[in-house]
N, C-alpha and C positions, 0 to 999 in steps of 0.2 A: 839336306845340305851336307856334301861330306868333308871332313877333316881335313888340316892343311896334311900335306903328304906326309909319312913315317917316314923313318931314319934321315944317317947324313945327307942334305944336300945344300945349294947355296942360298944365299939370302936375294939373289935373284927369282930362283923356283920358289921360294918362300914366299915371296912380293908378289910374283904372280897369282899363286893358288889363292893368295887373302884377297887382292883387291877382285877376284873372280868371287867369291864368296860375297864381300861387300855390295857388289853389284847386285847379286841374285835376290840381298835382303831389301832392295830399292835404296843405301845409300846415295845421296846427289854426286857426291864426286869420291867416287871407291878407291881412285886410283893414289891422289891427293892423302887419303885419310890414312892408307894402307902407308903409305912412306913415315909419315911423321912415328903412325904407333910402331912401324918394326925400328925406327932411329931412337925411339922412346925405350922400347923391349932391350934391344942392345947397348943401348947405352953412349951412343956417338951421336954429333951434330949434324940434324939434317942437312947441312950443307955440306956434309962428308961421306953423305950416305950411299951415292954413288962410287967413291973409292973402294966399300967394303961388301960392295951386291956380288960380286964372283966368289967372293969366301963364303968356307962350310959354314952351317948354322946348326946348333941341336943344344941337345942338353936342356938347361936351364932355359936359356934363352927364344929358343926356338917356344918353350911352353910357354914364357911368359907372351909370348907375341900372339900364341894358339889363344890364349887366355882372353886380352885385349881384343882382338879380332869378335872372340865368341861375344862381348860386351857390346861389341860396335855396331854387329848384328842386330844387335836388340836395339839400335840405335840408342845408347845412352851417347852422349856428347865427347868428342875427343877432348878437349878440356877438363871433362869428368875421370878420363881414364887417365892421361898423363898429368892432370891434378895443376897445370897452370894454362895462362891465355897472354900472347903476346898482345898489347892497347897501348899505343902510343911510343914505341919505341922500346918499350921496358914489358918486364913479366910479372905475372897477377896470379900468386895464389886463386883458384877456382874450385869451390863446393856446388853440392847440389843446395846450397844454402844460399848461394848469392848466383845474380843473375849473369848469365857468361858475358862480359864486354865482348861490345860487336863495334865493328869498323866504322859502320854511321857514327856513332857515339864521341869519336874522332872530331868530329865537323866541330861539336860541342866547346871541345878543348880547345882546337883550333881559336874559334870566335873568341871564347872567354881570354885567351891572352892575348889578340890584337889591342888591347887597350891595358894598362898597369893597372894592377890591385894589389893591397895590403892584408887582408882580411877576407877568407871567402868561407863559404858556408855550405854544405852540397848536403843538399836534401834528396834522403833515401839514396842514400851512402853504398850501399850492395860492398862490393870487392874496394872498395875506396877508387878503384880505376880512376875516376874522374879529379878527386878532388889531388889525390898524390899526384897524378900525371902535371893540374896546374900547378902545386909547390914546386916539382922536381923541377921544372922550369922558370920558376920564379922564385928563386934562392931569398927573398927577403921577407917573404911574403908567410904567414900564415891562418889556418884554417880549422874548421870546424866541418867531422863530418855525423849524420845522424838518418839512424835508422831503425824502423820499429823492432827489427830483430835481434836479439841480442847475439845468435848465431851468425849474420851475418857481420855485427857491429866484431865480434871477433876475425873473423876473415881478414878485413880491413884493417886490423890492428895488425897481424900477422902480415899482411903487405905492408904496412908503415914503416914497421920495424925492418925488414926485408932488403926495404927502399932506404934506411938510414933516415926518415924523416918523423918517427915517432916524436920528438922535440917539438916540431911545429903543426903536427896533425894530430888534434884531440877528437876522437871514436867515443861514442856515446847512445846509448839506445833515447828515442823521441818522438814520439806522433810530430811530423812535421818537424812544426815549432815551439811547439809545447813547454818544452824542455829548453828551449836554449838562450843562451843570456848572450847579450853585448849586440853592438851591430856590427855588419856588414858592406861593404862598397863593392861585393859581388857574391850574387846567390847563383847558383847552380842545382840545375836536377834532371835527370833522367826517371821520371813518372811511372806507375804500372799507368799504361794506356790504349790497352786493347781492350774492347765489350768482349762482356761475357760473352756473346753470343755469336763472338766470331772468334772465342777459344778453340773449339774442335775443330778448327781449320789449318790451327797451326801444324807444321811438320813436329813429328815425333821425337825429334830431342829437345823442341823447345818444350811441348805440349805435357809431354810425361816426365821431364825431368830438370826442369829448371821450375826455382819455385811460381806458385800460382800467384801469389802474394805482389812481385815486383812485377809481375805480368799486366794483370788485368785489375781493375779496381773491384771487381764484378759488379757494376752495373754497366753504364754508356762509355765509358775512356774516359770521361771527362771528370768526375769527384775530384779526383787527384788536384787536377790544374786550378781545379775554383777553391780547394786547403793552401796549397803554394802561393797564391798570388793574393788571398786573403790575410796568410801568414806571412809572406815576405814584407808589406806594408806595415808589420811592428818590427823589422830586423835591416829591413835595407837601408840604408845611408843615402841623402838627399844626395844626387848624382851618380848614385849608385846604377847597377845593371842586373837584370834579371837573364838568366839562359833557361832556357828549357827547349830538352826535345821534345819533336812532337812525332805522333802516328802519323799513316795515309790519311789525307783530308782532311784533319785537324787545325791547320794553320786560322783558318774563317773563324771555327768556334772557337779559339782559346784567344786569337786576338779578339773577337767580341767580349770575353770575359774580360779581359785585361784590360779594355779600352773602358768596359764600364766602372771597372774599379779606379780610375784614374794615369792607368800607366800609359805610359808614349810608345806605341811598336817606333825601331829602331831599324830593324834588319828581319827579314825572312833567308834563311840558307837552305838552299837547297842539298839533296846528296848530288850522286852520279846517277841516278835515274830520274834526278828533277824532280823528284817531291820537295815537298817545303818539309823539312828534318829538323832545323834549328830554328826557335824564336828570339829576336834578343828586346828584352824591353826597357825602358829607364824608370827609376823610378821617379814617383810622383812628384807635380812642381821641382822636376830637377836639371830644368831649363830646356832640355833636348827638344 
């Protein structure tokens, strides 16, 4: 694979030779990824980045782009290299320590604020994405978020602060629930919920470098949901509501869990490909 070109030339010829590069390493969309890291390398707003493709590029710049490029190859995550993730309108500190927000994740947020809450709770917390995105929108409201890593419980804290909402979002490491006191009138959680045995299938920036931990439970997907719906029953508030995403095909089995523990399905949300993505359940005897 060879080098982006030597000496002076423009940040167009530059844009080319990388997403030509990107391509040959099997990136899904080279062209896409090639824009953001050379707006990244140089230092302007992708949506400026057009005005400045006719100018020379070298120096400094030009290596830091050579650099990132050479990373992207190996497919680690553009997230990972420009070090945040746009989720919900706003930006997310991103490590190889918490799991990159993805745009289903969305649907999640969405649901949880069609209805008012005081009090929310987001179990396995990763980049805080979810539980910040509902404060940031819900000015009166606050939360609790927890996660067994204490690396990731930092990340999250670094976005609270970031976000101006450290005040009302308390970061805490907790198996679940273990750890947490008070209740709730809304729990929240995005799950590890892929089987092990459909890890090696994932593409290579999730596979090799997002952690394994917020991924997969490692056995069937499903551990995860029967801890949360077991432990949401000592923290959620009568009337309260349960969110959880879910994997491909999932919707059957966690609403069977959920139904046998007492909870009422509410809502199935689909994404844009029509999977069922979101669960919303109520909690127990809470009239729904």
């Amino acid at each position: 694979m060879s080098p982006l070109p030597s000496g002076p030339l423009t940040g167009a010829t530059a844009l080319y030779a990388a997403t030509r590069r990107l391509s040959e390493a099997g990136v899904a969309d080279p062209g896409r990824d090639a824009r953001r890291l050379f707006a990244h390398a140089i230092g302007v707003d992708p949506g400026r980045l057009t005005l400045v493709l006719p100018e020379p590029v070298e120096g400094e710049a030009l290596a830091a782009f050579e650099a990132l490029i050479e990373r992207r190859c190996a497919r680690e995550p553009v997230s990972h290299l420009t070090g945040s993730r746009a989720f919900y309108g706003r930006r997310f500190r991103v490590t190889r320590d918490v799991l990159d927000p993805r745009p289903e994740t969305e649907l999640l947020v969405e649901a949880a604020l069609s209805e008012p809450f005081g009090h929310v709770l987001d179990l396995g917390t990763g980049s805080g994405c979810i539980l910040l995105s509902l404060l940031a929108e819900m000015p009166d409201a606050r939360g609790v978020g927890v996660d067994v890593s204490e690396a990731a419980c930092a990340v999250a804290r670094e976005n609270a602060a970031a976000l101006g909402l450290s005040d009302r979002a308390h970061i805490s490491v907790s198996d679940w629930v273990s750890r947490v006191e008070g209740v709730f009138d809304l729990v929240v959680s995005n799950p590890p919920y892929i089987a092990q045995e459909e890890m090696a299938e994932l593409a290579p920036e999730v596979r090799d470098w997002e952690p394994s931990g917020a991924l997969t439970d490692g056995g069937d997907g499903l551990s995860c949901y029967r801890a949360i719906l077991d432990g949401a029953q000592e923290v959620l508030a009568p009337g309260g509501r349960l969110l959880m995403e879910l994997g491909a095909g999932q919707a059957e089995a966690v609403g069977t869990l959920a139904v046998a523990r007492g909870f009422a399905p509410i809502a199935l949300i689909p994404d844009l490909d029509g999977r069922d993505r979101v669960i919303v359940l109520g909690m127990p005897h809470s009239g729904f």
